[in-house]
HTML snippet that shows the backbone in 3Dmol.js (N, CA, C, O; Angstrom):
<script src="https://3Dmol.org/build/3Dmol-min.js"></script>
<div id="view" style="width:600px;height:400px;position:relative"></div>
<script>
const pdb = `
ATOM      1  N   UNK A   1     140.870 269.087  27.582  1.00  0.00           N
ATOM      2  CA  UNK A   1     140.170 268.871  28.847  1.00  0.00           C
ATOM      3  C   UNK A   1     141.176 268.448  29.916  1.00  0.00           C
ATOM      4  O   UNK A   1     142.048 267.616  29.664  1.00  0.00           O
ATOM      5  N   UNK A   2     141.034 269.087  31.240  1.00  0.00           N
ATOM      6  CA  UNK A   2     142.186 268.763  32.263  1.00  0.00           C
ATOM      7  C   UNK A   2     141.530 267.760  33.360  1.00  0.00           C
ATOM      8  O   UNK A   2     140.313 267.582  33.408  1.00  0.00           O
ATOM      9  N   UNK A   3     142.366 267.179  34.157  1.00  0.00           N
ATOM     10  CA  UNK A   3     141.646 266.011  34.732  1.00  0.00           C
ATOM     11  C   UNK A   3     141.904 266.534  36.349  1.00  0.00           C
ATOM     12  O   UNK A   3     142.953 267.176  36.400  1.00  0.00           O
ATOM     13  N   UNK A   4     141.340 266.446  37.452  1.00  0.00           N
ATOM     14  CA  UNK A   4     141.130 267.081  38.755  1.00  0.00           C
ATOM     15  C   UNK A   4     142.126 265.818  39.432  1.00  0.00           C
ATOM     16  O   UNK A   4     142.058 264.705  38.911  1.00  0.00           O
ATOM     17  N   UNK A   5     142.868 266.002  40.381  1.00  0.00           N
ATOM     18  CA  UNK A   5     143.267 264.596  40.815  1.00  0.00           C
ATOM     19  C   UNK A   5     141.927 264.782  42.055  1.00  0.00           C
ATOM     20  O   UNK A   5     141.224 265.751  42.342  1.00  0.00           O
ATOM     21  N   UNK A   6     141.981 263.455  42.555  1.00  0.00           N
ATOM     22  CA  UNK A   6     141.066 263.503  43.908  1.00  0.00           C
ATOM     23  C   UNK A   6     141.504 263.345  44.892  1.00  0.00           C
ATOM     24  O   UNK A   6     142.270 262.400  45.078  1.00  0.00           O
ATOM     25  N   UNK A   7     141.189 264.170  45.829  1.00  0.00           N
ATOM     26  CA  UNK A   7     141.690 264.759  47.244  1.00  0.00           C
ATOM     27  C   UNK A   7     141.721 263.321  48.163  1.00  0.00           C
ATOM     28  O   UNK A   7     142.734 262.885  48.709  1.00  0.00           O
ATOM     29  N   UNK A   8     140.236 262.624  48.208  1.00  0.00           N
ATOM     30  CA  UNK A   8     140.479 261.648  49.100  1.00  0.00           C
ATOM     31  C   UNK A   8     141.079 260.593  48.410  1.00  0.00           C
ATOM     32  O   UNK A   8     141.333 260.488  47.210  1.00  0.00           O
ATOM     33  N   UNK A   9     141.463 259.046  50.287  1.00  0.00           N
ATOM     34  CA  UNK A   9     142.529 258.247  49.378  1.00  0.00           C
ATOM     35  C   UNK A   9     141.407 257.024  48.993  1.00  0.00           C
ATOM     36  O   UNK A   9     140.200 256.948  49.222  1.00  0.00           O
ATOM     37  N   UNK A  10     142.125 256.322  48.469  1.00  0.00           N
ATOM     38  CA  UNK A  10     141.512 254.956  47.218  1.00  0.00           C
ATOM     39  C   UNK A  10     140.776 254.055  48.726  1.00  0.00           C
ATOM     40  O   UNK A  10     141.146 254.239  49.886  1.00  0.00           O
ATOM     41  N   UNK A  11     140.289 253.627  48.527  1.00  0.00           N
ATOM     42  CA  UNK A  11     139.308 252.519  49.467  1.00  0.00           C
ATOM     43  C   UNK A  11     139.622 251.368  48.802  1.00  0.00           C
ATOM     44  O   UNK A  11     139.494 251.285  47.581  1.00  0.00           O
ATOM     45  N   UNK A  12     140.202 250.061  49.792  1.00  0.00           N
ATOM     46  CA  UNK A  12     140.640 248.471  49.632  1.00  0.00           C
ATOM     47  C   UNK A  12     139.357 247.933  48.722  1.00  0.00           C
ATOM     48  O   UNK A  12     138.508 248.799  48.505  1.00  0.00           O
ATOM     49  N   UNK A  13     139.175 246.981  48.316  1.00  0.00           N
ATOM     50  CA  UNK A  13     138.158 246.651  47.200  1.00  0.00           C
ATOM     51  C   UNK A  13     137.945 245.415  48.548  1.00  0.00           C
ATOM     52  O   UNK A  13     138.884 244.786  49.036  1.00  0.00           O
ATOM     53  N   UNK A  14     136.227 245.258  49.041  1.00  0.00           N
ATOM     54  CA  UNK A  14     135.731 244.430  49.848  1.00  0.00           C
ATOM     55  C   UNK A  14     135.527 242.895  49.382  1.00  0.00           C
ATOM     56  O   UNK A  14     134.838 242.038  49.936  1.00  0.00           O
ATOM     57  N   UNK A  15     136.221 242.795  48.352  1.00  0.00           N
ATOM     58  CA  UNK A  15     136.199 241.582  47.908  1.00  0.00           C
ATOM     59  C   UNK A  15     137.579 241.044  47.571  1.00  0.00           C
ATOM     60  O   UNK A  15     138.662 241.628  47.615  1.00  0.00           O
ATOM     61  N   UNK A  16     137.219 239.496  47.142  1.00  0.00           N
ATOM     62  CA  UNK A  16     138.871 239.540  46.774  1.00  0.00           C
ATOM     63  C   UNK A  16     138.228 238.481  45.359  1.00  0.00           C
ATOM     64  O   UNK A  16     137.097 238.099  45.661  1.00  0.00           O
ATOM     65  N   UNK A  17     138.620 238.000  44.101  1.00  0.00           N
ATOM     66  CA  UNK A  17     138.606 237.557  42.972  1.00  0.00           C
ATOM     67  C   UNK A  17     139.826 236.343  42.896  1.00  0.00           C
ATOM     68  O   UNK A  17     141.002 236.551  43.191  1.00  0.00           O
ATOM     69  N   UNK A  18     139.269 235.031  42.431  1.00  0.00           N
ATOM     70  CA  UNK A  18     140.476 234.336  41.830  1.00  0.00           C
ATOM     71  C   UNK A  18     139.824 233.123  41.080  1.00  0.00           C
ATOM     72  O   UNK A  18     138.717 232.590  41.146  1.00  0.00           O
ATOM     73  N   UNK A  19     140.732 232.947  40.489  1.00  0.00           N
ATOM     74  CA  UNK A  19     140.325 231.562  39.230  1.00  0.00           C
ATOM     75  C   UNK A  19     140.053 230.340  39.711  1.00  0.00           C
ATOM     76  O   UNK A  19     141.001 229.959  40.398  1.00  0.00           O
ATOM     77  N   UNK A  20     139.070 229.450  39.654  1.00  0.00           N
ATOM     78  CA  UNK A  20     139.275 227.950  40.116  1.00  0.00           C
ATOM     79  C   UNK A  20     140.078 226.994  38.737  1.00  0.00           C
ATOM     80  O   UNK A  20     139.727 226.697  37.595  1.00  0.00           O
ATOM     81  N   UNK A  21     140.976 226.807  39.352  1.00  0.00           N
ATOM     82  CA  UNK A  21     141.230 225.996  38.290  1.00  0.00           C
ATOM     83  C   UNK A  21     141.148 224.979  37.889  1.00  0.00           C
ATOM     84  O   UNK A  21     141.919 224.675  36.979  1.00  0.00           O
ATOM     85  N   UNK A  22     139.972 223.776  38.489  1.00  0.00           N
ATOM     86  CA  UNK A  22     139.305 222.514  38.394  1.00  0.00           C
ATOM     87  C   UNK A  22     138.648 223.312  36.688  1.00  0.00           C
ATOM     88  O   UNK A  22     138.984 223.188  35.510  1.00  0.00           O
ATOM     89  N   UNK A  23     137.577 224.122  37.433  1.00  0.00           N
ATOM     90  CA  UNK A  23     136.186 224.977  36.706  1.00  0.00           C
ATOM     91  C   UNK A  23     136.821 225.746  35.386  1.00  0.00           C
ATOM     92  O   UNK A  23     136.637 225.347  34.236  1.00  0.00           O
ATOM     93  N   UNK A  24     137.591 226.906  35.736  1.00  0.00           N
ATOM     94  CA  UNK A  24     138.094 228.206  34.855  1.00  0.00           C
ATOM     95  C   UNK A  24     137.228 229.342  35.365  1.00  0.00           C
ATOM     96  O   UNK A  24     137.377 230.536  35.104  1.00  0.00           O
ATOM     97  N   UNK A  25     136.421 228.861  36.033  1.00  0.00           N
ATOM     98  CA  UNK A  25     135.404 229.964  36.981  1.00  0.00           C
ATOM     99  C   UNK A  25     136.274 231.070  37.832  1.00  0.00           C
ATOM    100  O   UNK A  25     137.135 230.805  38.671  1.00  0.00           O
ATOM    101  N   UNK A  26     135.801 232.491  37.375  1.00  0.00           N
ATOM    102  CA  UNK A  26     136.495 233.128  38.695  1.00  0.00           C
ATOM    103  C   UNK A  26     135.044 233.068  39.666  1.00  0.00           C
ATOM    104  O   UNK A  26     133.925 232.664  39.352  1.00  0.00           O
ATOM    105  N   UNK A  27     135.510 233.597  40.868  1.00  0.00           N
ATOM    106  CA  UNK A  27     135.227 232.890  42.006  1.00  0.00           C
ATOM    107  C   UNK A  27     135.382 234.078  42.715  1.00  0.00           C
ATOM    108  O   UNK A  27     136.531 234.416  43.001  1.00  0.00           O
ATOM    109  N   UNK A  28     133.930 235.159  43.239  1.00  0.00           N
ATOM    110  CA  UNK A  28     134.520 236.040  43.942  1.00  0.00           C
ATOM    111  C   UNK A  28     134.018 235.926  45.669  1.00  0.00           C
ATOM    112  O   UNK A  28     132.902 235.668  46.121  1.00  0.00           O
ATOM    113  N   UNK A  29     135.137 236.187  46.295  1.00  0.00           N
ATOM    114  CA  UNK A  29     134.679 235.928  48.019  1.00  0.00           C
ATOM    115  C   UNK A  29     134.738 237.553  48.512  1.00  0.00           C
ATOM    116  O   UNK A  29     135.330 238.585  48.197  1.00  0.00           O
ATOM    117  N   UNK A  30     133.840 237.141  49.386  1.00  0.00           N
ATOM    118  CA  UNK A  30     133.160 239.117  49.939  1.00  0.00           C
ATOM    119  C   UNK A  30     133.922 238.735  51.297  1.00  0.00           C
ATOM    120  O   UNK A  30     133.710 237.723  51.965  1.00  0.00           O
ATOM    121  N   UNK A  31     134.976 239.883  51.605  1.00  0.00           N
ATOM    122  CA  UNK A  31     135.433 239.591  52.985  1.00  0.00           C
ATOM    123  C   UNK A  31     134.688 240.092  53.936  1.00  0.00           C
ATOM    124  O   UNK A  31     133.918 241.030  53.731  1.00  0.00           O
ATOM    125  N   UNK A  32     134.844 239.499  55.121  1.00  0.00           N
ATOM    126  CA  UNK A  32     134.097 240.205  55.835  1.00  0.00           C
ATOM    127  C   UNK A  32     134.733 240.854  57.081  1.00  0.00           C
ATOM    128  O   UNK A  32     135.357 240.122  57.850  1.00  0.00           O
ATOM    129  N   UNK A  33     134.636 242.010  57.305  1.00  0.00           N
ATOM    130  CA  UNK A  33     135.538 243.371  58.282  1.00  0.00           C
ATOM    131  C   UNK A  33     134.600 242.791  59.769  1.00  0.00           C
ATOM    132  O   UNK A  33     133.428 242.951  60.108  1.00  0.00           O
ATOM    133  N   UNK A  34     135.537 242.212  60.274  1.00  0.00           N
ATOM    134  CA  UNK A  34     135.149 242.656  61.869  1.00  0.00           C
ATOM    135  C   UNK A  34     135.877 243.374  62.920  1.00  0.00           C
ATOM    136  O   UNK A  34     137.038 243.777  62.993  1.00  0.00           O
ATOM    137  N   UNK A  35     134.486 243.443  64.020  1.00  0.00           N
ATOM    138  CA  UNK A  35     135.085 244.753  64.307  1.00  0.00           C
ATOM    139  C   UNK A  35     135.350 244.427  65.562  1.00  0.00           C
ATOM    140  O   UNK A  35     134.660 243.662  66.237  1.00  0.00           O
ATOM    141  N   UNK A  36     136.584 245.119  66.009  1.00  0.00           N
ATOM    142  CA  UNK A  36     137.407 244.706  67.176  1.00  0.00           C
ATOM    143  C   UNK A  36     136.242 244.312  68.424  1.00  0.00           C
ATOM    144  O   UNK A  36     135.153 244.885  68.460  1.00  0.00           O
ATOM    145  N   UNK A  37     136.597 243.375  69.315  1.00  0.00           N
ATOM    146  CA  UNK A  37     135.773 243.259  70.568  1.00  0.00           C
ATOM    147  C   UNK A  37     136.595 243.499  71.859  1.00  0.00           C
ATOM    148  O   UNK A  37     137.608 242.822  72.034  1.00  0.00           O
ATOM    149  N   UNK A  38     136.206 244.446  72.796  1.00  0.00           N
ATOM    150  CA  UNK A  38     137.001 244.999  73.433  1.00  0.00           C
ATOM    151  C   UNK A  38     137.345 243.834  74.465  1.00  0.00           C
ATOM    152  O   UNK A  38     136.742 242.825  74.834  1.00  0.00           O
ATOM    153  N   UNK A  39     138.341 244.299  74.714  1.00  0.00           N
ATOM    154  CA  UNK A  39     139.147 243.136  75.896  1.00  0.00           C
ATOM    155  C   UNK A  39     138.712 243.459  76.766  1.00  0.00           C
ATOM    156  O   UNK A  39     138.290 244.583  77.038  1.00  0.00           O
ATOM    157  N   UNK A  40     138.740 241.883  77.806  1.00  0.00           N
ATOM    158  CA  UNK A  40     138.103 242.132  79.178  1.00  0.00           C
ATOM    159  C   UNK A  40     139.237 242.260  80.034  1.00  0.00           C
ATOM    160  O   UNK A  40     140.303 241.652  79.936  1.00  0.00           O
ATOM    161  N   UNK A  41     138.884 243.167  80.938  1.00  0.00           N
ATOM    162  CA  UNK A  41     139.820 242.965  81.733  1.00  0.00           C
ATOM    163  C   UNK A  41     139.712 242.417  83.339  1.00  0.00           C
ATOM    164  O   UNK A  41     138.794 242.804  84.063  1.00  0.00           O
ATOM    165  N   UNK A  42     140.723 241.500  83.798  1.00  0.00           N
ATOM    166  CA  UNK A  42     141.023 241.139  84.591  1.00  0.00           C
ATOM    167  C   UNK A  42     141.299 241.968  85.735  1.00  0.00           C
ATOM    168  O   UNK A  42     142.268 242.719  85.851  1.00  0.00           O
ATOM    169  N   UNK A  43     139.974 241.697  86.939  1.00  0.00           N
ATOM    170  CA  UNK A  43     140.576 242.433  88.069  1.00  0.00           C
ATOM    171  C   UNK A  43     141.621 242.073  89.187  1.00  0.00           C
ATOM    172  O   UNK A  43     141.944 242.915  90.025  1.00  0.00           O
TER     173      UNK A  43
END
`;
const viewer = $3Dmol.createViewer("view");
viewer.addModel(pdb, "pdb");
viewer.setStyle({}, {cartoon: {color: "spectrum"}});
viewer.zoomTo();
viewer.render();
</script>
């Protein structure tokens, strides 16, 4: 069986994962994407 590569590219993972180490808990935080706010401009 042959494997296809895929055309489009990889997408950043919207989260990020890490260990507490008080707990041993991982601990996942959802980032959050904002979106540019246009500059004002000065007349």
């Amino acid at each position: 069986m042959t494997m296809k590569n895929c055309e489009k590219p990889l997408q950043t993972n919207p989260f990020t994962t890490y260990r507490d180490p008080e707990t041993g808990r991982w601990i996942v935080v959802k980032e959050q994407q904002c979106s540019p706010q246009p500059e004002e401009k000065v007349a």
